[in-house]
VEXVEX-892081 format. One record per residue (C-alpha): residue number from 1; residue in three letters; x, y, z. Coordinates in Angstrom, 3 decimals. Example, Ala and Ser with C-alpha at 12.3 -4.5 7.8 and 13.67 -1.06 7.14 Angstrom:
BEGIN
GUMAR/k/r/x/y/z
GUMAR/1/ALA/12.300/-4.500/7.800
GUMAR/2/SER/13.670/-1.060/7.140
***
This chain:
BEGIN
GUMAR/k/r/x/y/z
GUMAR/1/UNK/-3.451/207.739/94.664
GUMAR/2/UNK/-5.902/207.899/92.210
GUMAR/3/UNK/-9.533/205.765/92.498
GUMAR/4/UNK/-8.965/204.336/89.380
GUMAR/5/UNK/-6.101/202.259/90.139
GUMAR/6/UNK/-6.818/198.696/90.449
GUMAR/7/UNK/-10.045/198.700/88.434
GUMAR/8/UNK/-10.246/196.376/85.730
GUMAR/9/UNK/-11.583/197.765/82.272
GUMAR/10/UNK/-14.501/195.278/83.290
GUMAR/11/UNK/-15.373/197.483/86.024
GUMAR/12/UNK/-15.079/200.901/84.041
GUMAR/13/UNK/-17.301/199.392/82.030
GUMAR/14/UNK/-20.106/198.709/84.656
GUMAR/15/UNK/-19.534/201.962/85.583
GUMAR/16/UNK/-20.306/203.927/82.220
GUMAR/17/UNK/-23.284/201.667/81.912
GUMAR/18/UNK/-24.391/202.948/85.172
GUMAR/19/UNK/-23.806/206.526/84.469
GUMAR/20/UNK/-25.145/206.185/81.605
GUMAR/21/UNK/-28.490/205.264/82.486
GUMAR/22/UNK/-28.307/207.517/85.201
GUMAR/23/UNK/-28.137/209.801/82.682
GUMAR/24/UNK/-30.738/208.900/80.736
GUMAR/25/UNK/-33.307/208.807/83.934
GUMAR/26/UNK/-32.369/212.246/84.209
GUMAR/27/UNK/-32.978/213.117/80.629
GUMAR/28/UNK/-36.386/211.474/80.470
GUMAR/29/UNK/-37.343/212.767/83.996
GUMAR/30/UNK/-37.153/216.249/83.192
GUMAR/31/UNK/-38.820/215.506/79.573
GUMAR/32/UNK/-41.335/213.894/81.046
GUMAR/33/UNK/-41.687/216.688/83.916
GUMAR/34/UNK/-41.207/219.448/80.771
GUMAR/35/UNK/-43.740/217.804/78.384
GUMAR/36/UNK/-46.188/216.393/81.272
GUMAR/37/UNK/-45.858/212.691/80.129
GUMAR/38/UNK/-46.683/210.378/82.995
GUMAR/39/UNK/-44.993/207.532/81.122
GUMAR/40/UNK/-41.900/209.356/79.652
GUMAR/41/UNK/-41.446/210.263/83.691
GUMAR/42/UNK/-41.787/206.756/84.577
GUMAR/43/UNK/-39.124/205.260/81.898
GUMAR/44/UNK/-37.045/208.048/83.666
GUMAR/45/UNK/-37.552/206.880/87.061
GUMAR/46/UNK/-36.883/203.149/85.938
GUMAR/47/UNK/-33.588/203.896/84.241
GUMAR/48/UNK/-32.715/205.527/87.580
GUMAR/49/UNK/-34.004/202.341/89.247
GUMAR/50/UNK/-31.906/199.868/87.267
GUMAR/51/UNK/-28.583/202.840/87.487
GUMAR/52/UNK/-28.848/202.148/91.945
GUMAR/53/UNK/-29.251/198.241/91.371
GUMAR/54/UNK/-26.439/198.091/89.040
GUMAR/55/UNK/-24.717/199.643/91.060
GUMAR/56/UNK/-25.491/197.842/94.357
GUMAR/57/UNK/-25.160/194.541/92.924
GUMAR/58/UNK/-21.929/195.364/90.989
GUMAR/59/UNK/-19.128/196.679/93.062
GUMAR/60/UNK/-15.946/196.052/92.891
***
């Protein structure tokens, strides 16, 4: 049995968005690691912040 079944497109949905940013935190981290950017690093590390809560808060 697969872990998709019984998942709502709602909930695939919550769960791209939190890839997604997850993602993106670890695009920006290692840009902002790469380039030295304090605050480029810190967007990173508050997309990854806001990828954990969204995914705490919303699961199904």
């Amino acid at each position: 049995m697969s872990k998709s079944v019984g998942r709502t497109s709602g909930d695939r949905s919550m769960r791209r968005r939190s890839v997604t940013l997850a993602v993106g935190a670890l695009l920006l981290g290692s840009l902002g690691v790469t380039a030295g950017s304090v605050w480029v690093l810190g967007v990173g590390a508050w997309l990854l912040i806001a990828a954990v809560i969204l995914e705490l808060v919303y699961r199904p």
